[in-house]
N, C-alpha and C positions, 0 to 999 in steps of 0.2 A: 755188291749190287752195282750193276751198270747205271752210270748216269743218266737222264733223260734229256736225250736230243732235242724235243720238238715240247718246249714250254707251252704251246697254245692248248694243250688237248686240254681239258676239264676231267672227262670222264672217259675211260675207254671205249663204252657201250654209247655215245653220246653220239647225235645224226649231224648238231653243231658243233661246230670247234668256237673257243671264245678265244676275243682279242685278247693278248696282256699288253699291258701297257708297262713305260719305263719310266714313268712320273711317281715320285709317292709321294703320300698324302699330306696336306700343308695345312695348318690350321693358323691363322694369325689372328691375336688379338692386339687391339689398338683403343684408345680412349679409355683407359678404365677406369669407371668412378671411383670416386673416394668413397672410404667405409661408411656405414651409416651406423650410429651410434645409438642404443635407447637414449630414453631420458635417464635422467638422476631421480628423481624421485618414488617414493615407495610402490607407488602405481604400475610404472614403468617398469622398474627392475622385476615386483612379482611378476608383471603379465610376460617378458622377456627372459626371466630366466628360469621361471616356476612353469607357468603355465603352457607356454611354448614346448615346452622339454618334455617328452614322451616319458622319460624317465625318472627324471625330478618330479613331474607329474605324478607320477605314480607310488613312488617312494611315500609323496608326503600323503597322498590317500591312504596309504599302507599303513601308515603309521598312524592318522586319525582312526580307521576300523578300526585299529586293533588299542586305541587311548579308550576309544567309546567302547567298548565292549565289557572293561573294567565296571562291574557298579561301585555304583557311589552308593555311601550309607549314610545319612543322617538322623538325627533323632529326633530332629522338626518335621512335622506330619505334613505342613504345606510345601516346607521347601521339597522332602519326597515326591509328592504329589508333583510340584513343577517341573523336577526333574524327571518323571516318569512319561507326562505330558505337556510339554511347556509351551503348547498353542494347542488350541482345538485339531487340527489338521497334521498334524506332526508331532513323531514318535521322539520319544526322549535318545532315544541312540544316533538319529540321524541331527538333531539339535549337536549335541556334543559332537559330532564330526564336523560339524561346520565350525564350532566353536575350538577346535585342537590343530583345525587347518588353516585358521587365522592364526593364531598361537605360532605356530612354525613360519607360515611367509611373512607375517608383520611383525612377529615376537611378543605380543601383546593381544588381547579380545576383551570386549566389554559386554555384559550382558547387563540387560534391566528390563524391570519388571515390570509391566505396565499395564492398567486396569483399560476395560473394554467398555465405552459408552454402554450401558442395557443390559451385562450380564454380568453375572457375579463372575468370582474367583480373579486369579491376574495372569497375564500370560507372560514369557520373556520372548524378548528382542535382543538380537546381537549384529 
């Protein structure tokens, strides 16, 4: 292959020729801040390093579907019962995902059971 004499052309078919230039490209940086660090405490590290993270994100959803999906058996008719429906508005499998995704980022979850001004039965909170 012959070298190419005349660097300006672009394209052979081209009606302009373009400049080249003998400069290349500079980029400087100057001032850079110092790092920014979460907090220390349980709050901070979940929201920064759970909830932030597309993937850690996901993992830990991963692994709550699939803790909830397990039934649970007991041979107390209420506790059945609360575990099947543990609030009027919400299904027993999506309770326990909330309840196996605190388990994972905080290592610990609390449920209790608490009765409703006006209507029978008791619903859980976590």
């Amino acid at each position: 292959m012959e070298a190419r004499r005349d660097m300006n052309t672009s394209w052979p078919f081209a009606r302009t020729r373009r400049e080249s230039k003998a400069a290349v490209p500079l980029v400087a940086l100057s001032q850079l801040g110092s790092p920014v660090w979460g907090g220390r405490d349980a709050a901070a590290l979940t929201q920064d390093c759970s909830l932030r993270n597309a993937v850690a994100y996901r993992c830990v959803r991963m692994v709550a579907e699939a803790a909830a999906s397990v039934p649970l058996v007991t041979q107390h008719d209420r506790a059945a019962k609360l575990l099947r429906q543990p609030a009027p508005d919400m299904a027993g499998a999506s309770f326990l995902e909330g309840v196996y995704t605190q388990v994972q980022l905080a290592g610990n979850a609390f449920v209790e059971a608490v009765q409703i001004d006006g209507r029978t039965g008791i619903a859980a909170s976590g």
